[in-house]
N, CA, C and O atoms as a Tripos MOL2 file, in Angstrom:
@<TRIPOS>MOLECULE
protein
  172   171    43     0     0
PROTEIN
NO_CHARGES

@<TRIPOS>ATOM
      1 N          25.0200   16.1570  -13.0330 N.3       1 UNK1
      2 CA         24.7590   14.7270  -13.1770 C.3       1 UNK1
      3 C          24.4260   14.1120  -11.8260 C.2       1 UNK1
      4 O          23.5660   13.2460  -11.6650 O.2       1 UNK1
      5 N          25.1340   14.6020  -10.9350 N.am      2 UNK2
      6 CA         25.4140   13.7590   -9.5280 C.3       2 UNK2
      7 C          23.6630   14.6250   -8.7300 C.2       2 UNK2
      8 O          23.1960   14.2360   -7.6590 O.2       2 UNK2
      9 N          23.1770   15.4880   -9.3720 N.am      3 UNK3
     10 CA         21.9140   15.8710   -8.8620 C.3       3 UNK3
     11 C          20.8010   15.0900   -9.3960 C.2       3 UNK3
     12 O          19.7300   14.9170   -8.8140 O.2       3 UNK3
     13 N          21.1270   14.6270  -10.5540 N.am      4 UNK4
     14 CA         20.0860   13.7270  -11.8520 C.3       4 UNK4
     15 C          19.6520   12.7240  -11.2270 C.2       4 UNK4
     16 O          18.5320   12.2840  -11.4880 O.2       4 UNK4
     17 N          20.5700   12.0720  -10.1280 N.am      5 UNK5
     18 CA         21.0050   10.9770   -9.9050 C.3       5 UNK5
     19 C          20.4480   10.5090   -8.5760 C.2       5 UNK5
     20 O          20.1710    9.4040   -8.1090 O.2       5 UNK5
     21 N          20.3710   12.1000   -8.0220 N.am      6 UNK6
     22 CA         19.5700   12.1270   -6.8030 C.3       6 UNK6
     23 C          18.2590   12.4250   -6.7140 C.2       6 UNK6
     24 O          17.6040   12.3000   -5.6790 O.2       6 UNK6
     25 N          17.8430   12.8130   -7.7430 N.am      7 UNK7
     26 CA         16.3740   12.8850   -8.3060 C.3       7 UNK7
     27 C          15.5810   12.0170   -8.6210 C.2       7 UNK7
     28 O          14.3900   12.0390   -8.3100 O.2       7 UNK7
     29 N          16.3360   10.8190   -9.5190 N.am      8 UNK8
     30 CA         15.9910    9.4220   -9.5910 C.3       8 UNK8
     31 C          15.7160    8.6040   -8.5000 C.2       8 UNK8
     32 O          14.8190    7.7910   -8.2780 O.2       8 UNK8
     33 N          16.7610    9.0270   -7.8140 N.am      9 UNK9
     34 CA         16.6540    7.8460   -6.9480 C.3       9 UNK9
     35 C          15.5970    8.1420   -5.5030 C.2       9 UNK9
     36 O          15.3350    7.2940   -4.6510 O.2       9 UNK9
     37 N          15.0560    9.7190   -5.5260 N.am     10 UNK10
     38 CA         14.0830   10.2220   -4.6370 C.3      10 UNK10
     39 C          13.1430    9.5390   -5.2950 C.2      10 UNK10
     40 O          12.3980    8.8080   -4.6410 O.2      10 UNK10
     41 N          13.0070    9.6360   -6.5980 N.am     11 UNK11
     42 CA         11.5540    9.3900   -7.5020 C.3      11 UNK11
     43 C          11.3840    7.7680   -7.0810 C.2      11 UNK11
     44 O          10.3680    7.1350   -6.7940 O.2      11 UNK11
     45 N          12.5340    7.4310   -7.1450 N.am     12 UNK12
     46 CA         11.9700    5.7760   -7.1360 C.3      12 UNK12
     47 C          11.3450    5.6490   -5.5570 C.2      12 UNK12
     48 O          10.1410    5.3940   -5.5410 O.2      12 UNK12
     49 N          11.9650    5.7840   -4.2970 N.am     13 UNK13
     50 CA         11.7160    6.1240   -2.8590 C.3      13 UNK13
     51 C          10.0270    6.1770   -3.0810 C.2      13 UNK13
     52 O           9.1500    5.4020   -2.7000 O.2      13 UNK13
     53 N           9.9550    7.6260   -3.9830 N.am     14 UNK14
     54 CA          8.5960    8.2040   -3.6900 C.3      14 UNK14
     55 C           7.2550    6.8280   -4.4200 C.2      14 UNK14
     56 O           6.1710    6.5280   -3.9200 O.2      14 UNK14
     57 N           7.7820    6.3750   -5.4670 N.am     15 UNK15
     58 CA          7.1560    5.2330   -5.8280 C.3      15 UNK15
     59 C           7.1180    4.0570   -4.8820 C.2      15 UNK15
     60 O           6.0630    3.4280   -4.9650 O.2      15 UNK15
     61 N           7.7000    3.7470   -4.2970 N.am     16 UNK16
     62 CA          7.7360    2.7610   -3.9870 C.3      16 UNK16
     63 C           7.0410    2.8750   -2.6710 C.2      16 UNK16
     64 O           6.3450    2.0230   -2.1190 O.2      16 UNK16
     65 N           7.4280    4.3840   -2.1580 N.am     17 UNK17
     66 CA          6.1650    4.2640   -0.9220 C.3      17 UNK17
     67 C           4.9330    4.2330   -1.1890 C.2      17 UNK17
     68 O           4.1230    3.5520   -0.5600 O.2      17 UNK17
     69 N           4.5780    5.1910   -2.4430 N.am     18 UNK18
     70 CA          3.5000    4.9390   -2.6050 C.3      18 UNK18
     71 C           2.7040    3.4110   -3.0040 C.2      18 UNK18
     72 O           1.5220    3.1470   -2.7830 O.2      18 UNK18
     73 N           3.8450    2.4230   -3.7210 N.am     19 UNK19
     74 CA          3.1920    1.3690   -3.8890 C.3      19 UNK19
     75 C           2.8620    0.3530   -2.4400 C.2      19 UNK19
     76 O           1.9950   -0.5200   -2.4400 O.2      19 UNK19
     77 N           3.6270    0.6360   -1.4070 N.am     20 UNK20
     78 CA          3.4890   -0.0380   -0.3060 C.3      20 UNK20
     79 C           2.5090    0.8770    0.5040 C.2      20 UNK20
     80 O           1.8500    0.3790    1.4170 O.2      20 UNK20
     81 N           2.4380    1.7320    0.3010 N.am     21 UNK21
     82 CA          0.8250    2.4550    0.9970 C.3      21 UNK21
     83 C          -0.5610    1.9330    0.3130 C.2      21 UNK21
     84 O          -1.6360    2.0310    0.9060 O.2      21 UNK21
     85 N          -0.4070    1.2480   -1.2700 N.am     22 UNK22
     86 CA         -1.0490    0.6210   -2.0250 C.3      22 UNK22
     87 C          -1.4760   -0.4300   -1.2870 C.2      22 UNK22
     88 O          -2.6330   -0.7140   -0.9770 O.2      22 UNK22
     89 N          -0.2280   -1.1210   -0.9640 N.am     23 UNK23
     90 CA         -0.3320   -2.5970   -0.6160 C.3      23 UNK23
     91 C          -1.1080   -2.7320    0.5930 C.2      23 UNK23
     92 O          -1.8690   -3.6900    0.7290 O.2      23 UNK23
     93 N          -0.9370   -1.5970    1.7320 N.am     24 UNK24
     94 CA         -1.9410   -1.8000    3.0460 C.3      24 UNK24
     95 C          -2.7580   -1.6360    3.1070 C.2      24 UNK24
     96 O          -3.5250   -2.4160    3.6720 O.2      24 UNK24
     97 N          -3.1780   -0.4090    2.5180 N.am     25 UNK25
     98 CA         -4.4770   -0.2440    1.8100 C.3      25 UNK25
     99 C          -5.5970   -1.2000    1.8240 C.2      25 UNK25
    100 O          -6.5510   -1.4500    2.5610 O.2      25 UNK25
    101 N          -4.9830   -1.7450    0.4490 N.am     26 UNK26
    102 CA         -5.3660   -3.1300   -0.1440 C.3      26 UNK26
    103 C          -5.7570   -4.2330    1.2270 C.2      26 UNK26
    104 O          -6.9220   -4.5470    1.4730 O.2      26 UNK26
    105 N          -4.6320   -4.7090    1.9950 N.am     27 UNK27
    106 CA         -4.6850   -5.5440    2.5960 C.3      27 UNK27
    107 C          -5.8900   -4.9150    4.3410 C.2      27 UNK27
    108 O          -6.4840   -5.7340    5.0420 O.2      27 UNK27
    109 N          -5.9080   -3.8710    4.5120 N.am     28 UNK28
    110 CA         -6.4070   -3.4900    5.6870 C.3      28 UNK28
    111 C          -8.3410   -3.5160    4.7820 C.2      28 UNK28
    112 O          -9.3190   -3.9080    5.4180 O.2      28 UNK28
    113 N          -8.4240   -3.0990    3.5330 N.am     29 UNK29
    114 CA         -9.7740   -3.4780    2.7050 C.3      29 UNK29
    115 C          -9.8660   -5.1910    3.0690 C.2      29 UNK29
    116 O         -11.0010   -5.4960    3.4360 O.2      29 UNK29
    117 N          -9.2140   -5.9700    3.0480 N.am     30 UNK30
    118 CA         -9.1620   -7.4070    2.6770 C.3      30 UNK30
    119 C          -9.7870   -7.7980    3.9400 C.2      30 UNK30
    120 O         -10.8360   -8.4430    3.9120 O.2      30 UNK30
    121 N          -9.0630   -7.3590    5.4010 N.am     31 UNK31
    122 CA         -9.1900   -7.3900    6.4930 C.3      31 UNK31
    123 C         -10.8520   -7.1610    7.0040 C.2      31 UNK31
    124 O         -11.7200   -7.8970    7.4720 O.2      31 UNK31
    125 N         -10.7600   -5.7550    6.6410 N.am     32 UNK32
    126 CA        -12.3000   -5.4080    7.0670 C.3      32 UNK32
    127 C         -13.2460   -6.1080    6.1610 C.2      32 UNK32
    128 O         -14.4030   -6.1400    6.5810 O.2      32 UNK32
    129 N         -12.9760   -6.8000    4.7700 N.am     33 UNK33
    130 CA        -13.9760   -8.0330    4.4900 C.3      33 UNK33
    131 C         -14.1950   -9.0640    5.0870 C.2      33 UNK33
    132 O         -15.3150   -9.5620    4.9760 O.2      33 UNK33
    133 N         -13.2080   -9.6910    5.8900 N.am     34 UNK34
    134 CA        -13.2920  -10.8110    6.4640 C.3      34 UNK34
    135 C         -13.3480  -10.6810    7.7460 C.2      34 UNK34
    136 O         -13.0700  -11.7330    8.3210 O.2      34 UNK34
    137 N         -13.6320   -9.6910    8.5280 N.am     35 UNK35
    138 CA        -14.3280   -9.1380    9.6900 C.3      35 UNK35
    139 C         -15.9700   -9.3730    9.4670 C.2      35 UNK35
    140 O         -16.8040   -9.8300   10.2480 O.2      35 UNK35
    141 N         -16.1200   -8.8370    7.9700 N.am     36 UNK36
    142 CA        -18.0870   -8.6580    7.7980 C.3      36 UNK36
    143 C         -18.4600  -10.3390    7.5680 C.2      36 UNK36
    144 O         -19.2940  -11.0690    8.1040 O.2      36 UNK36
    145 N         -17.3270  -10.5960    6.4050 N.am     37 UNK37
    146 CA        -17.6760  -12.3120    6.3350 C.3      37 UNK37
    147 C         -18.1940  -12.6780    7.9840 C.2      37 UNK37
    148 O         -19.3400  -12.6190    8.4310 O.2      37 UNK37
    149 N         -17.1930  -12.9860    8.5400 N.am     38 UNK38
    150 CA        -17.3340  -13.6720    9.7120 C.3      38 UNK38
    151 C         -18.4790  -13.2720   10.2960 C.2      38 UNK38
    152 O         -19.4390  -14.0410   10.2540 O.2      38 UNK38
    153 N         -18.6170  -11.8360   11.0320 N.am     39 UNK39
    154 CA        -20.1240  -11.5670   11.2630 C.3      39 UNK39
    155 C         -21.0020  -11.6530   10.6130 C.2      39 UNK39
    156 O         -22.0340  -11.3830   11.2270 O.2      39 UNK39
    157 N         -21.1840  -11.9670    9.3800 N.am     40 UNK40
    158 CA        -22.4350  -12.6130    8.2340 C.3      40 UNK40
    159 C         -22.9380  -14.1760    8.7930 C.2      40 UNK40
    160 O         -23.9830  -14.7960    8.9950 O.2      40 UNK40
    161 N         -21.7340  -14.3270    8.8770 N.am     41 UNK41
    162 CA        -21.9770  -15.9570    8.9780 C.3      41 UNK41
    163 C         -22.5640  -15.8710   10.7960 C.2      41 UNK41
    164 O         -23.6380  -16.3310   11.1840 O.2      41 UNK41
    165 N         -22.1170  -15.5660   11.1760 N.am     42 UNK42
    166 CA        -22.4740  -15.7910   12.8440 C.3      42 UNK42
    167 C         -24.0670  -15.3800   12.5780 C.2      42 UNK42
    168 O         -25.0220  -16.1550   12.5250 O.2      42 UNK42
    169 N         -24.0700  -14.2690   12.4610 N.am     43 UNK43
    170 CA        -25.3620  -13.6220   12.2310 C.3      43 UNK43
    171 C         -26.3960  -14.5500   11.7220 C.2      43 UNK43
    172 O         -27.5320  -14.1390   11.4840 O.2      43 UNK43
@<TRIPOS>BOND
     1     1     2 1
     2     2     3 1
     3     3     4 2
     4     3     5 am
     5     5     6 1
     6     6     7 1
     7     7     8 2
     8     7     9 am
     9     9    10 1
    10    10    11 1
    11    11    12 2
    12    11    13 am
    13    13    14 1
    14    14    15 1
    15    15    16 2
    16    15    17 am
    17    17    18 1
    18    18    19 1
    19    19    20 2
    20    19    21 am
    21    21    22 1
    22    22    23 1
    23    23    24 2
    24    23    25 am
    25    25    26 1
    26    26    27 1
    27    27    28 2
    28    27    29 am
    29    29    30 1
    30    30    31 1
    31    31    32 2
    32    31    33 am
    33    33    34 1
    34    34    35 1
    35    35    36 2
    36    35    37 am
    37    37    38 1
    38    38    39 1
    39    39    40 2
    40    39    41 am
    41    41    42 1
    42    42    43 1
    43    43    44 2
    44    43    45 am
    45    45    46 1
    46    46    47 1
    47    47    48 2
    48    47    49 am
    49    49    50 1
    50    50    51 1
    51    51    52 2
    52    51    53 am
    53    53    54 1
    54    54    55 1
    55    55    56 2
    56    55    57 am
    57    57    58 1
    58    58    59 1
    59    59    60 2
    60    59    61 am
    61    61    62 1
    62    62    63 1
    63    63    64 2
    64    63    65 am
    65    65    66 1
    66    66    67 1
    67    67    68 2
    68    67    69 am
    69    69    70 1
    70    70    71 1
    71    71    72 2
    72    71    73 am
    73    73    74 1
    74    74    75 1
    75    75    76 2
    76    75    77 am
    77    77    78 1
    78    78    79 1
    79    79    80 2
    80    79    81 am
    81    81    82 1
    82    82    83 1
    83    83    84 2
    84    83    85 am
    85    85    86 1
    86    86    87 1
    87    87    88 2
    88    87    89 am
    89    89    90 1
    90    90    91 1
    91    91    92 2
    92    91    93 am
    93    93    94 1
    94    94    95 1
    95    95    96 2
    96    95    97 am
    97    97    98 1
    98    98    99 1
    99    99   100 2
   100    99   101 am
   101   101   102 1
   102   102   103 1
   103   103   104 2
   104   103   105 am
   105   105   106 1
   106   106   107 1
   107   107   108 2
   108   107   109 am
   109   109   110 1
   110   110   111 1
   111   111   112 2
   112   111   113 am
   113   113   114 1
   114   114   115 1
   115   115   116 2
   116   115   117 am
   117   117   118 1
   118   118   119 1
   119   119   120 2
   120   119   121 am
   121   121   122 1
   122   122   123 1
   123   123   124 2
   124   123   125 am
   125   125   126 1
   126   126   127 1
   127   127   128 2
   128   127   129 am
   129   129   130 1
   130   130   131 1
   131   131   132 2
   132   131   133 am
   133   133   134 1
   134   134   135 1
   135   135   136 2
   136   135   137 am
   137   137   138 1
   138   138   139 1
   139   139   140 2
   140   139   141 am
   141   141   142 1
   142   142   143 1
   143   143   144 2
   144   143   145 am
   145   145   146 1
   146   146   147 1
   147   147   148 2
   148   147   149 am
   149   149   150 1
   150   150   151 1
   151   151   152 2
   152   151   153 am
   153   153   154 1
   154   154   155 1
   155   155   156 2
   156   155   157 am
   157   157   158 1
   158   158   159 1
   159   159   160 2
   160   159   161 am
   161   161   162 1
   162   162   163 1
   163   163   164 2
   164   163   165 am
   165   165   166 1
   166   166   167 1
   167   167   168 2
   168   167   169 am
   169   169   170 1
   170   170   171 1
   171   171   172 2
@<TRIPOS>SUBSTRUCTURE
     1 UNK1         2 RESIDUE 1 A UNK
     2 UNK2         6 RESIDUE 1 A UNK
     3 UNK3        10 RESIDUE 1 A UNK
     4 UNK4        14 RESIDUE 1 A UNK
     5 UNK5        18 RESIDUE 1 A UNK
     6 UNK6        22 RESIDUE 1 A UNK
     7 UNK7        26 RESIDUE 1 A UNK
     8 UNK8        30 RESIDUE 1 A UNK
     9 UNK9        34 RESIDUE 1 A UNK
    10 UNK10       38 RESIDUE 1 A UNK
    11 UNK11       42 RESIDUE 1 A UNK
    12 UNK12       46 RESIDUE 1 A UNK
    13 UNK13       50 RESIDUE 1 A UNK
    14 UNK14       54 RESIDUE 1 A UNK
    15 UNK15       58 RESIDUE 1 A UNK
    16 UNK16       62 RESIDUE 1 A UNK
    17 UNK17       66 RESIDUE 1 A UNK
    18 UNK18       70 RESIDUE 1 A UNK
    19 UNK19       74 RESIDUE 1 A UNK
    20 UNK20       78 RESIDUE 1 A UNK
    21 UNK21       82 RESIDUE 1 A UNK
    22 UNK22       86 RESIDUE 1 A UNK
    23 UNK23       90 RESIDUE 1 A UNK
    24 UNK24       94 RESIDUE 1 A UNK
    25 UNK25       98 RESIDUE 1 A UNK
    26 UNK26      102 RESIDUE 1 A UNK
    27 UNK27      106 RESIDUE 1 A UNK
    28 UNK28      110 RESIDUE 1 A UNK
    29 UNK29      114 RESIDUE 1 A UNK
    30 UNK30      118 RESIDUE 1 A UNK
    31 UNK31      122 RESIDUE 1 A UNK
    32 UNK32      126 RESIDUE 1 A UNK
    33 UNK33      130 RESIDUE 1 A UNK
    34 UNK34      134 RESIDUE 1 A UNK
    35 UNK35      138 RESIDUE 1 A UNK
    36 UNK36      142 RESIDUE 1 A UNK
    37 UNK37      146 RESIDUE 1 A UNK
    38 UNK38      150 RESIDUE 1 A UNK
    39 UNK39      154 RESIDUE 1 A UNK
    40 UNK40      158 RESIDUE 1 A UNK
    41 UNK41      162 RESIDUE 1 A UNK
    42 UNK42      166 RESIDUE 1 A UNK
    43 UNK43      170 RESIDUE 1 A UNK
């Protein structure tokens, strides 16, 4: 049981990094749009 328990709770770890590797992802994409915006507009 006490291994079940530690399995879960790796699994959740492993989710959750992966959702915050999601999230920078995401946000470092967001970033490099509004890098091109800005040089669009200057341009």
């Amino acid at each position: 049981m006490l291994f079940h328990k530690e399995c879960l709770m790796a699994h959740k770890k492993v989710e959750r990094k992966k959702e915050l590797d999601r999230r920078r992802h995401r946000r470092a994409e967001r970033l490099k749009q509004r890098v091109q915006e800005a040089k669009n507009k200057k341009a």
